[in-house]
Backbone of each chain as ProteinMPNN parsed JSONL, in Angstrom:
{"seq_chain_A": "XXXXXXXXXXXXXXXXXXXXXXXXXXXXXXXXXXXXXXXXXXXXXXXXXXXXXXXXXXXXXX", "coords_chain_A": {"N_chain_A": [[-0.516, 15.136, 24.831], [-1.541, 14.46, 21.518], [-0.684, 12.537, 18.657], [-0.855, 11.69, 15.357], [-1.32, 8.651, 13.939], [-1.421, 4.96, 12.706], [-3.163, 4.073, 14.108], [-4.826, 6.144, 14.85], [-5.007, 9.117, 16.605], [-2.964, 9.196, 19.114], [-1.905, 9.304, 22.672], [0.835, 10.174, 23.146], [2.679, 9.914, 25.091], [2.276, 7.245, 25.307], [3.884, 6.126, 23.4], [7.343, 4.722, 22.137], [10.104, 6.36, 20.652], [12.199, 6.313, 17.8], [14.798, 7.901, 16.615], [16.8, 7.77, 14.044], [20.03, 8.547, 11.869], [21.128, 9.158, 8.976], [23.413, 8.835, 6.464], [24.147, 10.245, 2.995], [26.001, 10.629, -0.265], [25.203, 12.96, -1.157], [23.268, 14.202, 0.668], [21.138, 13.762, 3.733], [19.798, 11.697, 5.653], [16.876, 11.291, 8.077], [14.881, 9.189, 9.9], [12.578, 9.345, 11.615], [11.074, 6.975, 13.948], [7.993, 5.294, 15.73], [7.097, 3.52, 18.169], [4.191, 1.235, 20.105], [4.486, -1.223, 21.809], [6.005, -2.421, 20.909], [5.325, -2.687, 18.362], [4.956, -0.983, 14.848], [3.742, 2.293, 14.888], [3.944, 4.273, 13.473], [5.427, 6.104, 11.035], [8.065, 8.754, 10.371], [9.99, 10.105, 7.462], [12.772, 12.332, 7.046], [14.173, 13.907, 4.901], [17.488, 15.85, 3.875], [18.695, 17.157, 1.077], [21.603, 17.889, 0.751], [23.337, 18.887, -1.691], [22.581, 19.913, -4.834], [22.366, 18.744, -8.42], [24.564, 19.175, -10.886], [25.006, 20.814, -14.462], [27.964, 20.668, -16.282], [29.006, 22.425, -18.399], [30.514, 22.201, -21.566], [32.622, 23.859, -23.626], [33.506, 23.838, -26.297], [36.055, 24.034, -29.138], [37.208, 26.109, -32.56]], "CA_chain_A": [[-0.387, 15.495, 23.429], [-1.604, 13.404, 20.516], [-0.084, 12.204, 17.481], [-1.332, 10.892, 14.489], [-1.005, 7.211, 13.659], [-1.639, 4.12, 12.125], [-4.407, 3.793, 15.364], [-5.452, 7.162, 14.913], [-4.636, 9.923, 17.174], [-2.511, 8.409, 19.413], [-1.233, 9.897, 23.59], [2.515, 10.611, 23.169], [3.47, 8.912, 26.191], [1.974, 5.616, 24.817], [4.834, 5.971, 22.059], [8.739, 5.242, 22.047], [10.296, 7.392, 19.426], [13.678, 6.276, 18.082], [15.502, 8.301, 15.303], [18.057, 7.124, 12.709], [20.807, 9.383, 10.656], [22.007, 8.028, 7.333], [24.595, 9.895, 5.171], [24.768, 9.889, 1.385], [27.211, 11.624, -0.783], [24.727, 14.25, -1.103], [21.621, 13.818, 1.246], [20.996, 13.138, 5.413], [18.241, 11.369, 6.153], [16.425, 11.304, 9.164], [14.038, 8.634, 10.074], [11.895, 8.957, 12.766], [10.314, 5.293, 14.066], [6.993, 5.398, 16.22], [6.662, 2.208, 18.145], [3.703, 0.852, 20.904], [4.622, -2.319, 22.662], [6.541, -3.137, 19.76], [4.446, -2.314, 16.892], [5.046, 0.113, 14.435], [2.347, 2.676, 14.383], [4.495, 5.806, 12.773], [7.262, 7.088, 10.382], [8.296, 9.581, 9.472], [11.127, 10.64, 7.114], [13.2, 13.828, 6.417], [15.68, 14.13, 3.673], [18.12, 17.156, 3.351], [19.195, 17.74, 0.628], [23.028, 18.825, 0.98], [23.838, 19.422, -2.819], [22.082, 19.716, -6.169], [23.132, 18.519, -9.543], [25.376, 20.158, -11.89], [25.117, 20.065, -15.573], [28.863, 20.882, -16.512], [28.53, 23.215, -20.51], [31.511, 22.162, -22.427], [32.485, 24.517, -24.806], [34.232, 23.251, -28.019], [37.114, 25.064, -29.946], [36.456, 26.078, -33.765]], "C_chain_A": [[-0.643, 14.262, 22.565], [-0.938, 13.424, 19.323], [-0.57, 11.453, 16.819], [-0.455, 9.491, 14.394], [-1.649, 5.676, 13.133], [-3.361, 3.469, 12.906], [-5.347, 5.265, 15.538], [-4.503, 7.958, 15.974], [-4.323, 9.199, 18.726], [-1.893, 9.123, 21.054], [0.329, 9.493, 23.266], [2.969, 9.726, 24.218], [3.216, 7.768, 26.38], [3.226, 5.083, 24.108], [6.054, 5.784, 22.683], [8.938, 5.801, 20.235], [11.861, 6.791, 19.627], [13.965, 7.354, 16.292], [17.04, 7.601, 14.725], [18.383, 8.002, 11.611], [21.563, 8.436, 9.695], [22.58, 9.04, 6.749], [24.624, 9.115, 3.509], [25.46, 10.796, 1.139], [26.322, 13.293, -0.806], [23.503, 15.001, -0.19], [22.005, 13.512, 2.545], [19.864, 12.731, 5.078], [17.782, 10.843, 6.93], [15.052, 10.414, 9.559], [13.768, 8.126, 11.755], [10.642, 7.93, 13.307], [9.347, 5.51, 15.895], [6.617, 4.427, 17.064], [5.245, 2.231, 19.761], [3.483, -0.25, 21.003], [5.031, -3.037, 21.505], [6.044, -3.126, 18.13], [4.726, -0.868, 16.394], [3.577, 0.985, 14.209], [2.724, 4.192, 13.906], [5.863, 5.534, 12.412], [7.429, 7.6, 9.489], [9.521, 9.819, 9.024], [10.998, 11.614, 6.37], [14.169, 13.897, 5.681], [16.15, 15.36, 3.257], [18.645, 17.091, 2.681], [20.595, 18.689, 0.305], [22.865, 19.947, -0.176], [23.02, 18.973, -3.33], [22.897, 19.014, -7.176], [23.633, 19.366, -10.315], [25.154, 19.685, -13.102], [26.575, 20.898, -15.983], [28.771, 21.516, -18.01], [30.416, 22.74, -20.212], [32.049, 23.368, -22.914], [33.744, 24.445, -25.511], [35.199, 24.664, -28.782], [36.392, 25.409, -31.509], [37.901, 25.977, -34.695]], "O_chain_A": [[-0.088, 13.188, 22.796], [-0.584, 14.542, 18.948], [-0.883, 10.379, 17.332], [0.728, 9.318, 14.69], [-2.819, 5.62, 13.512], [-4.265, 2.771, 12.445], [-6.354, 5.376, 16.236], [-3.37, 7.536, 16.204], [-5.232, 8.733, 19.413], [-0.983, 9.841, 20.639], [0.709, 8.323, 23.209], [3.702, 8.774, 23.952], [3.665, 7.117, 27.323], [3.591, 3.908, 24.16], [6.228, 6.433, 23.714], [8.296, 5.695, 19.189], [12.553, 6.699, 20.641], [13.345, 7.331, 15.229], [18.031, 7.081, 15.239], [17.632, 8.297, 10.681], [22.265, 7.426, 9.729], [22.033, 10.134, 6.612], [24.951, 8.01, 3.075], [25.695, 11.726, 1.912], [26.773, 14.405, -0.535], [22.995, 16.105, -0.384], [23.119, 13.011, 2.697], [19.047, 13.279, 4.339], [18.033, 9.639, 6.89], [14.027, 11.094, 9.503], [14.213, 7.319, 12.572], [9.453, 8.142, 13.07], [9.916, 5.789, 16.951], [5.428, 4.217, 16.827], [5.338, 3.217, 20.491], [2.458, -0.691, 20.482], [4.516, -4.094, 21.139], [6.517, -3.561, 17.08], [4.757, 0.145, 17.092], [2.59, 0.579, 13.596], [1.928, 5.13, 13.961], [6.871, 5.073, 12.949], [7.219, 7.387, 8.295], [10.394, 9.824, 9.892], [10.143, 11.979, 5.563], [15.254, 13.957, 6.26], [15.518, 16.02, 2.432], [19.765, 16.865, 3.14], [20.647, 19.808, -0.205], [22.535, 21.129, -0.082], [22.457, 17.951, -2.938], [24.046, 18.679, -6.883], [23.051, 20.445, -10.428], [25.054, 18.469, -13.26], [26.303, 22.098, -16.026], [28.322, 20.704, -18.818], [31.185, 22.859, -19.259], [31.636, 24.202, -22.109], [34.812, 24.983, -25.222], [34.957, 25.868, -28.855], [35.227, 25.071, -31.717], [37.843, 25.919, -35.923]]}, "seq_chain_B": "XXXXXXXXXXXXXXXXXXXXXXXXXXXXXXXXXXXXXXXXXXXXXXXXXXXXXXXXXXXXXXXXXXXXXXXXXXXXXXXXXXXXXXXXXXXXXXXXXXXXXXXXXXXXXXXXXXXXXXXXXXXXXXXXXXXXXXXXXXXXXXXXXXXXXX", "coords_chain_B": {"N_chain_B": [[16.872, -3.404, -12.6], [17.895, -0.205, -11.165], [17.331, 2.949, -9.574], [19.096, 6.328, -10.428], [20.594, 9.744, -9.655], [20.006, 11.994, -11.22], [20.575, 15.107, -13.53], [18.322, 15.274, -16.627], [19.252, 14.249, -19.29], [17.571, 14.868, -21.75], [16.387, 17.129, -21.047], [18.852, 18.841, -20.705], [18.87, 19.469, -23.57], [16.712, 20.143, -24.454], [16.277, 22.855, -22.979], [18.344, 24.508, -24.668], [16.389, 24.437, -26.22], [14.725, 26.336, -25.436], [12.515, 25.01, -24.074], [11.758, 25.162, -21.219], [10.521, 27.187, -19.071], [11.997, 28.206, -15.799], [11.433, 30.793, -14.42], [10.217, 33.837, -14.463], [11.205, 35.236, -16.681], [10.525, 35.593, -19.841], [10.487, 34.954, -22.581], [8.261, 34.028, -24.985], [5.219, 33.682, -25.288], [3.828, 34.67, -23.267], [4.393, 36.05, -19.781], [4.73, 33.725, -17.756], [5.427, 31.539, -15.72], [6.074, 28.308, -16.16], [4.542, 25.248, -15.286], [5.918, 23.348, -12.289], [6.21, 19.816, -10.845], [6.746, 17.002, -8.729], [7.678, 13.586, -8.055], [7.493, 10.668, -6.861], [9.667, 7.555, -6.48], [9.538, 4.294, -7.056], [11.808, 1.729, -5.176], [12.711, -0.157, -7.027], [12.671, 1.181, -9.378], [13.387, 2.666, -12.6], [14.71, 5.049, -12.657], [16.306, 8.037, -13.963], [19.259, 9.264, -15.854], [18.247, 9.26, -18.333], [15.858, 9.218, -18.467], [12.582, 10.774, -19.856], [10.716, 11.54, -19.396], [7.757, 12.482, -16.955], [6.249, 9.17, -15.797], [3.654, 6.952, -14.778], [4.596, 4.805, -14.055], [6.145, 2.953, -11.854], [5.723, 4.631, -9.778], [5.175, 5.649, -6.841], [2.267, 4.539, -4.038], [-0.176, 4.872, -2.051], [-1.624, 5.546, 1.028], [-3.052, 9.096, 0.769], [-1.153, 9.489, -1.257], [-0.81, 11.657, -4.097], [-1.363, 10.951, -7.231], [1.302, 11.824, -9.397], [2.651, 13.782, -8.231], [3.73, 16.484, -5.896], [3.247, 19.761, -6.492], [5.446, 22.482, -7.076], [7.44, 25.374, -6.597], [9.878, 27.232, -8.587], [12.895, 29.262, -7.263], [13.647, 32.081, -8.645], [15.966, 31.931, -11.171], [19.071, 32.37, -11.511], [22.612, 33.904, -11.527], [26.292, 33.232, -10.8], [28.945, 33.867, -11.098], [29.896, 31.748, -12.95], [28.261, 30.214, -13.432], [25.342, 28.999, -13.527], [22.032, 28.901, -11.505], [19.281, 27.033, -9.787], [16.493, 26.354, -7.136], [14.048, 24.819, -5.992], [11.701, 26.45, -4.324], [10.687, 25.993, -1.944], [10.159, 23.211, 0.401], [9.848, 20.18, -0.292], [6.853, 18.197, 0.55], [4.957, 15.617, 1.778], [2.628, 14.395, 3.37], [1.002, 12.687, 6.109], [1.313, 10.671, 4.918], [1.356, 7.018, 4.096], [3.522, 5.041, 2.92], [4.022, 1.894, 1.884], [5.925, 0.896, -0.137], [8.953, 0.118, -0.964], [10.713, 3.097, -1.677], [12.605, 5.359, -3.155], [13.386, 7.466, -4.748], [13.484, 10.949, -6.311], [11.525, 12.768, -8.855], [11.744, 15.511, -10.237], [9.631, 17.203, -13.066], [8.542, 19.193, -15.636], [5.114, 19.625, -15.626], [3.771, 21.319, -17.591], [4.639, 21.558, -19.806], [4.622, 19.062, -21.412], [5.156, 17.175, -19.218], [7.71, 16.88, -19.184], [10.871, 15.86, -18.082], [12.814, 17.219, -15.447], [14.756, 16.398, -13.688], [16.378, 13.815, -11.404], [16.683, 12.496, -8.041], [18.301, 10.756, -5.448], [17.768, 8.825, -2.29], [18.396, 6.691, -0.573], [17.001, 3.68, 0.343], [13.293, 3.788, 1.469], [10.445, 4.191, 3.457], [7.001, 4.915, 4.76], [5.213, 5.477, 7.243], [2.0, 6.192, 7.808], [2.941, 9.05, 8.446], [4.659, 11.967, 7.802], [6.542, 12.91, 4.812], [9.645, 14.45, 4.065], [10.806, 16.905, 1.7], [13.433, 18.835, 2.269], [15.215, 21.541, 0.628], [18.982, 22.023, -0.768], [20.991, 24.626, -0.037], [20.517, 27.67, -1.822], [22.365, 28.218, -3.879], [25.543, 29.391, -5.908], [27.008, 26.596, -5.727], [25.617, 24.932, -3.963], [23.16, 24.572, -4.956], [19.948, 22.953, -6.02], [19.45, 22.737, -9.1], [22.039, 22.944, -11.068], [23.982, 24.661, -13.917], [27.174, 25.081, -14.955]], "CA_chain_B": [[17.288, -2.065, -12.394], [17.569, 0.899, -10.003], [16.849, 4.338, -9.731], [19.72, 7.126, -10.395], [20.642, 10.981, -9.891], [20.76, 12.815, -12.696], [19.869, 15.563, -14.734], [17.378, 14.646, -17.548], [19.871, 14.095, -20.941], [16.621, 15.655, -22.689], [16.101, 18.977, -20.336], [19.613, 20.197, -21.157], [18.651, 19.839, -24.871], [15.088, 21.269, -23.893], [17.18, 24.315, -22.481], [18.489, 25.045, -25.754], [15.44, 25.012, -27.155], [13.942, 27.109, -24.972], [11.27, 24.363, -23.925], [11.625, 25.165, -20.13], [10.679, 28.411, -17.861], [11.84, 28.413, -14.034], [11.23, 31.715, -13.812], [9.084, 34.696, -15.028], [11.704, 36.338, -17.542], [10.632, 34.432, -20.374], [9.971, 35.57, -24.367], [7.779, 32.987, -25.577], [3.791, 34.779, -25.83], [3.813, 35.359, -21.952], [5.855, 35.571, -18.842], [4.603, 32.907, -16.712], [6.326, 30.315, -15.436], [5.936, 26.487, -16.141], [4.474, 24.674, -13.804], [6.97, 21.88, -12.113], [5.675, 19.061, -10.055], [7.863, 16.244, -8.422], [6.795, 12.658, -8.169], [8.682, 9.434, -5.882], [9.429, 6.26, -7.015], [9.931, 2.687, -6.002], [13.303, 1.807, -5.494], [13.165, -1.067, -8.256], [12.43, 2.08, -11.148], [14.951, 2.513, -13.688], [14.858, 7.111, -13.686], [17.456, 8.534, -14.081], [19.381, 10.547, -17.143], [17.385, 8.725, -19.704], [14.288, 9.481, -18.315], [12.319, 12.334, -20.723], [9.128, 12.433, -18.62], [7.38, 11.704, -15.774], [5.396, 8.006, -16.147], [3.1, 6.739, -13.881], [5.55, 3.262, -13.914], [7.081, 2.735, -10.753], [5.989, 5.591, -9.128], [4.771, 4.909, -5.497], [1.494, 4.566, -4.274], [-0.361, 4.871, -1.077], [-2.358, 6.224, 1.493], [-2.927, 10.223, 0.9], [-0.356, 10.102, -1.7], [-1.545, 11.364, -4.89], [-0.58, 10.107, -8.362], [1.798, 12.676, -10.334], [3.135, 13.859, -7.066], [3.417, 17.52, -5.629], [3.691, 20.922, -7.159], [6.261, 23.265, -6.26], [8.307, 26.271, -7.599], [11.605, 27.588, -8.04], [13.489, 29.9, -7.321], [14.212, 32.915, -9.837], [17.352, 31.685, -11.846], [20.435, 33.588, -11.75], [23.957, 32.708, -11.581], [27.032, 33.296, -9.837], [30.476, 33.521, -12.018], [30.021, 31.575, -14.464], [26.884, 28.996, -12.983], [23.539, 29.577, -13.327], [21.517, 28.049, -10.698], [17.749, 27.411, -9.038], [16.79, 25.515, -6.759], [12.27, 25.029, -5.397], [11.271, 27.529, -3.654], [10.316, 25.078, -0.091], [10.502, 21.727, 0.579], [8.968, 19.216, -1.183], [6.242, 17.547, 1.38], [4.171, 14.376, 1.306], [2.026, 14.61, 4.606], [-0.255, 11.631, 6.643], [0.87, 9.055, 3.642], [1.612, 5.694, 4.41], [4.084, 4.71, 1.212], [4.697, 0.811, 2.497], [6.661, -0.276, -1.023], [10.348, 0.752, -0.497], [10.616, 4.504, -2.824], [14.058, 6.1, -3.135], [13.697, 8.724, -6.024], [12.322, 12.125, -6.589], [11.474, 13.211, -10.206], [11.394, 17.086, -11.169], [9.332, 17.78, -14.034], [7.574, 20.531, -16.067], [4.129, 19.223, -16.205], [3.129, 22.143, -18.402], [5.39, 21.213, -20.954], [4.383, 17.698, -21.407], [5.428, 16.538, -18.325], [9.275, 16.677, -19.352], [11.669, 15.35, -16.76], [14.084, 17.748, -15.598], [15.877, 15.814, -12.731], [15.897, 12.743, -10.513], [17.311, 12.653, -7.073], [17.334, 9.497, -5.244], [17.734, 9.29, -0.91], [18.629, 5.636, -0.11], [15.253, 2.758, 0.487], [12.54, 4.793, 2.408], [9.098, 3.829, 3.712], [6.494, 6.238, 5.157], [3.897, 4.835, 7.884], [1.075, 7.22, 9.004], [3.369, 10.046, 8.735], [5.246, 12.75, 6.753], [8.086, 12.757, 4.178], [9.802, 15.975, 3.311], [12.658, 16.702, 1.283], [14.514, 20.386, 2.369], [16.279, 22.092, -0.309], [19.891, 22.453, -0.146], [21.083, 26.031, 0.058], [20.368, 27.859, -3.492], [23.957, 29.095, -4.412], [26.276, 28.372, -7.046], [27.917, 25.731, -5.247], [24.821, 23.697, -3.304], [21.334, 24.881, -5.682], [19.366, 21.857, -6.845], [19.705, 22.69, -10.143], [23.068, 24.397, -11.486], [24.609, 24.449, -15.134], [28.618, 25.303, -14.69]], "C_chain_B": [[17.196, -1.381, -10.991], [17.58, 2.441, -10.79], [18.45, 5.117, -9.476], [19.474, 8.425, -10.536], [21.167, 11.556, -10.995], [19.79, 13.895, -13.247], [19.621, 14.935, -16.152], [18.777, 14.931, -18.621], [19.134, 15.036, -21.781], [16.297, 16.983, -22.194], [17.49, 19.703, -20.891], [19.672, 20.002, -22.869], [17.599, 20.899, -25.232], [15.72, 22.544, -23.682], [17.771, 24.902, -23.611], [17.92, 25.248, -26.175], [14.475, 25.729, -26.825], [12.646, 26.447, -24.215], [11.033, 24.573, -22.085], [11.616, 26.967, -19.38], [10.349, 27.975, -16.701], [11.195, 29.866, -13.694], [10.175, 32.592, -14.976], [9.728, 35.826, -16.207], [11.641, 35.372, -18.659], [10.039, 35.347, -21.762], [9.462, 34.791, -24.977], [6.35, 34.088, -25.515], [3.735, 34.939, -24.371], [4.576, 35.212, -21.275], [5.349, 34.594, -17.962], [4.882, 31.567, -16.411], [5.923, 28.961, -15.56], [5.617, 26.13, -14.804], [5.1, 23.573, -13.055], [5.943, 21.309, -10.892], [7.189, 17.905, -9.751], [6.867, 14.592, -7.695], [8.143, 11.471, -7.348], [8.298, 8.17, -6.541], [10.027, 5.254, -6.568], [11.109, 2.286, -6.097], [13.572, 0.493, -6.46], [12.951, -0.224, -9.407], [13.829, 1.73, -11.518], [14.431, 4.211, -13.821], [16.627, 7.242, -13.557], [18.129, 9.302, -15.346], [19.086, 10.1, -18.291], [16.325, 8.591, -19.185], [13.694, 10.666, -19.192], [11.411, 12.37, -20.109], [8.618, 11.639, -18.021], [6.289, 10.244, -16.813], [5.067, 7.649, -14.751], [3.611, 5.376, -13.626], [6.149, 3.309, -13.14], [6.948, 3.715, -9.992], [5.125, 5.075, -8.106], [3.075, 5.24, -5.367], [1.098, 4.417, -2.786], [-1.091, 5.943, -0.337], [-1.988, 8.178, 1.189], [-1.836, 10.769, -0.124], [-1.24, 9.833, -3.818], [-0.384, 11.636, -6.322], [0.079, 11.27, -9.443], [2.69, 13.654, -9.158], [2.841, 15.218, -6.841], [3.697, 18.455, -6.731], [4.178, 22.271, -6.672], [6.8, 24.26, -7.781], [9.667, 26.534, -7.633], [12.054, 28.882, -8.406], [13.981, 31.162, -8.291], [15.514, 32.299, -10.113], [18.177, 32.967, -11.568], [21.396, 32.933, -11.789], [24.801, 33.663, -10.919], [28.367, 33.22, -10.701], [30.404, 32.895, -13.105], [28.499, 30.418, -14.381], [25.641, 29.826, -12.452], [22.528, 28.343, -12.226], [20.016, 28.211, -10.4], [17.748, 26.031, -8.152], [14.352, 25.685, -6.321], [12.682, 25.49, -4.389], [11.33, 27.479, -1.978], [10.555, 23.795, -0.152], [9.417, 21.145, -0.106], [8.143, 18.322, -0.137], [4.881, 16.803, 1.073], [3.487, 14.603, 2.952], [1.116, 13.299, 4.845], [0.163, 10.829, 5.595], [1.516, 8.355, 4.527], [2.123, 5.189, 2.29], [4.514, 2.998, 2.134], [5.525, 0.271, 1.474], [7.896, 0.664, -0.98], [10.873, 2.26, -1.841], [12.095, 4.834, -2.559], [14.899, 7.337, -3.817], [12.704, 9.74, -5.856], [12.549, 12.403, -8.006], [10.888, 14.776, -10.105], [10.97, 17.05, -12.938], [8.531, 18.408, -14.272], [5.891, 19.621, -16.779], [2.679, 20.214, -17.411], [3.874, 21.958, -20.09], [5.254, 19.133, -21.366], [5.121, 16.468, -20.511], [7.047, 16.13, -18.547], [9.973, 16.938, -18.299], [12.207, 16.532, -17.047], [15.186, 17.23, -14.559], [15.317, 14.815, -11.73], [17.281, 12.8, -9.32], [17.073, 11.127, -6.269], [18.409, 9.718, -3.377], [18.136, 8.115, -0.596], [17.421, 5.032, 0.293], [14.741, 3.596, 1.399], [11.498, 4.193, 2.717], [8.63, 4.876, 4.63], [5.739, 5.49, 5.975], [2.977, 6.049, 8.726], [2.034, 8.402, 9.252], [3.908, 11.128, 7.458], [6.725, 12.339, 6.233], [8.29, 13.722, 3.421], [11.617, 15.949, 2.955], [12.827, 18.298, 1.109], [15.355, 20.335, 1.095], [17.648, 22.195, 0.389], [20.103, 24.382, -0.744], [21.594, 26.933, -1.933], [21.663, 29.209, -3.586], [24.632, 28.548, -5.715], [26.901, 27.205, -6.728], [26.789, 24.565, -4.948], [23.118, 23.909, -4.635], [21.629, 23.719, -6.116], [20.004, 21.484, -7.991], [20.753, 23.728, -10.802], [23.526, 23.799, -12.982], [26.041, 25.549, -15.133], [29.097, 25.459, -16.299]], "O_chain_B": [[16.63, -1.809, -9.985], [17.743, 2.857, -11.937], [19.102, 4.706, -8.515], [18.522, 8.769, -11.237], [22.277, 11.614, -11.523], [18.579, 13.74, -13.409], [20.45, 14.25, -16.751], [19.235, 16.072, -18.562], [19.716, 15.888, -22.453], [15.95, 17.879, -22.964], [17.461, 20.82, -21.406], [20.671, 20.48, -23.406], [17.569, 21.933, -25.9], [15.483, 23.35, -24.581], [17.7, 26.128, -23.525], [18.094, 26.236, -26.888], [13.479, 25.91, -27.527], [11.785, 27.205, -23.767], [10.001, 24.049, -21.667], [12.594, 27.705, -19.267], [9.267, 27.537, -16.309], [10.477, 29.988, -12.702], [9.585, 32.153, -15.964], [9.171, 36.855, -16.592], [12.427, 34.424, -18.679], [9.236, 36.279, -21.718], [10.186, 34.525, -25.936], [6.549, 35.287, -25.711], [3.328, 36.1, -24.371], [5.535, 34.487, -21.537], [5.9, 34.906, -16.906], [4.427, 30.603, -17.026], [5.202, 28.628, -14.618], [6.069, 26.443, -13.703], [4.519, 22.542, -13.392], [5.164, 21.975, -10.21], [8.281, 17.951, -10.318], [5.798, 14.561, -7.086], [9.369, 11.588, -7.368], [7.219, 7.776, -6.982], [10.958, 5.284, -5.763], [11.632, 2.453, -7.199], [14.75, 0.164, -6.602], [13.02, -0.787, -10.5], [14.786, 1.056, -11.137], [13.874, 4.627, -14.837], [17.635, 6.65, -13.173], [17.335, 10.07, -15.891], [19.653, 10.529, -19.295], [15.709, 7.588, -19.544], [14.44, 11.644, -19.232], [10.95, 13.512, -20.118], [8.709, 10.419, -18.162], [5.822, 10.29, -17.951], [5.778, 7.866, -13.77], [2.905, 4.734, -12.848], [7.199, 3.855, -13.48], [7.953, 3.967, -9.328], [4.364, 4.144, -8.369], [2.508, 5.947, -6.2], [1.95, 3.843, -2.107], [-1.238, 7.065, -0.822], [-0.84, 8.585, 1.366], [-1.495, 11.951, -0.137], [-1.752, 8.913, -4.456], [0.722, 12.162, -6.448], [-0.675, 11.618, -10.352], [3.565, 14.312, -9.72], [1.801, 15.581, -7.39], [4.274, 18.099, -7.758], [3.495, 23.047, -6.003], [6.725, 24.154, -9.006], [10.491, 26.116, -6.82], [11.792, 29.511, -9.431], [15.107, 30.893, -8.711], [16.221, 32.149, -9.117], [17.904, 34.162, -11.462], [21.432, 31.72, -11.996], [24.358, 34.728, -10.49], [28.709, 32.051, -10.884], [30.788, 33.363, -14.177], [27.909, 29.996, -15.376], [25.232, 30.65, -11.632], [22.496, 27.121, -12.374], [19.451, 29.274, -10.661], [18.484, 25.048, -8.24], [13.67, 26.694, -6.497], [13.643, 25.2, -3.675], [11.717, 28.275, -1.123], [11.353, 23.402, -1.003], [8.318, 21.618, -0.394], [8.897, 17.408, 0.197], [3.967, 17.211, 0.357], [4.303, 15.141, 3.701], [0.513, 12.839, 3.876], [-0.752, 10.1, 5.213], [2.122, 8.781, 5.51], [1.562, 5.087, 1.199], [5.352, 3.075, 3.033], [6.036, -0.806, 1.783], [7.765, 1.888, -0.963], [11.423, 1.926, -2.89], [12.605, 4.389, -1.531], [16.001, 7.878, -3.721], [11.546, 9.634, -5.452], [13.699, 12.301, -8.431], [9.705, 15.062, -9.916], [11.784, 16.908, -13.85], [7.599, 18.515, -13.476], [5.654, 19.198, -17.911], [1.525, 20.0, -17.78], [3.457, 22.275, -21.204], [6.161, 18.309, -21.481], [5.5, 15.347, -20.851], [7.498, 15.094, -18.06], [9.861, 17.955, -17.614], [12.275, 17.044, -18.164], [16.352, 17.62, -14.613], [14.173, 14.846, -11.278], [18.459, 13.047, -9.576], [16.045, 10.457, -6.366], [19.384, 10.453, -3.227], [18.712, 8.52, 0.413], [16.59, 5.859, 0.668], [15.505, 4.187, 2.162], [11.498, 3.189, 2.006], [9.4, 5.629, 5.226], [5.424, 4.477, 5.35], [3.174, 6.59, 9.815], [1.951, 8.83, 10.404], [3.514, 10.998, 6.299], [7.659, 11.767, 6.796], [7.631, 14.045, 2.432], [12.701, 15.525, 3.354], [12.476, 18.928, 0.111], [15.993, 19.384, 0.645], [17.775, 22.373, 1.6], [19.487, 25.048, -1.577], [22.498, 26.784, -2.755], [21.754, 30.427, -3.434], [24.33, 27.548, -6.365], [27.461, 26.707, -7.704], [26.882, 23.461, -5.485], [22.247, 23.056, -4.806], [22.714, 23.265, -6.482], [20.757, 20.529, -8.177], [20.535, 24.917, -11.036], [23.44, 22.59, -13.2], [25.865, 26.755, -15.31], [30.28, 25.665, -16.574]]}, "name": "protein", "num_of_chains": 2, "seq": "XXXXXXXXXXXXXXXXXXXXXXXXXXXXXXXXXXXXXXXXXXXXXXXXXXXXXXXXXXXXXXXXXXXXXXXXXXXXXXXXXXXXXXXXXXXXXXXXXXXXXXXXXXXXXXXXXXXXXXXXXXXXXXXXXXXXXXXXXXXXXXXXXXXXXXXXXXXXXXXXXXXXXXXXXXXXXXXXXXXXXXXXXXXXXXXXXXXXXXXXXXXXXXXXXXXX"}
């Protein structure tokens, strides 16, 4: 199987593959690192999205 | 500076004035929806809730990635008790780029409306090499949607 890369289309079992999870208050993000014989030649990252923003409405007395 | 999350200061004024359609129920001379796009930026920007519209200043740059960023939709609005929510439609995806200057923000805005921000999201320093970068929605409810007004 090939995979795109910095070398072009690249055999899979040339590659190590490491992944890395990060937490924010609202967000994961998933970065997947591409390496051959120490060189980076891929990465990709995925960011989920937990939560959105809120805009909080007031609403004022009279 | 840095880059912060926030809804735009100027969209929920825009929203009063009617200057924004997510969706297709809209009373202005037709029903069709604004078009939103979403754009990444370098993690030395300054967006955030004093941003009013996208600028091509600090926004990233790089193989396959092109300048004003993607274009996506959202969600029909509705709401839920007392919160109205939306959230895009799919994920937001950057494919084959190579971003090598460190990005950390996404910008939502209506580039049919003069490119007026409606929100910045930001992910912690990122870099892309020869691959994809996609950002999943979270789940469009009153509680997790993108975009909610409570």
């Amino acid at each position: 199987m090939l995979i795109q890369t910095i070398h072009g289309l690249t055999p899979l079992e040339e590659l190590e593959v490491h992944d890395q999870v990060e937490w924010f208050d609202n967000a994961r993000k998933t970065t997947t690192t591409w390496t051959r014989s120490g060189e980076l030649v891929r990465q990709d990252v995925h960011v989920h999205i937990l939560r959105g923003l809120a805009a909080d409405a007031a609403q004022g007395g009279m | 500076m840095a880059n912060s999350q926030a809804i735009a200061t100027s969209f929920k004024v825009e929203l009063f004035n009617g200057i924004h359609a997510l969706g297709t129920t809209v009373t202005r001379g037709g029903t069709t929806a604004d078009t939103f796009k979403a754009a990444l930026y370098v993690a030395t920007g300054s967006i955030g809730a004093g941003t009013t519209a996208y600028s091509a200043t600090n926004e990233v740059a790089g193989t396959n990635y092109t300048a004003g960023g993607v274009t996506f939709s959202w969600v029909a609005p509705t709401s839920s008790g007392t919160t109205a929510y939306s959230t895009p439609s799919a994920s937001l995806a950057w494919t084959t780029v190579t971003l090598s200057t460190s990005f950390d923000c996404v910008l939502l805005y209506n580039s049919t409306q003069s490119n007026k921000a409606v929100a910045s999201y930001t992910f912690g320093a990122t870099t892309v090499t020869a691959g994809n970068f996609t950002l999943t929605m979270p789940t469009n409810d009153s509680t997790n949607g993108l975009l909610r007004l409570a």
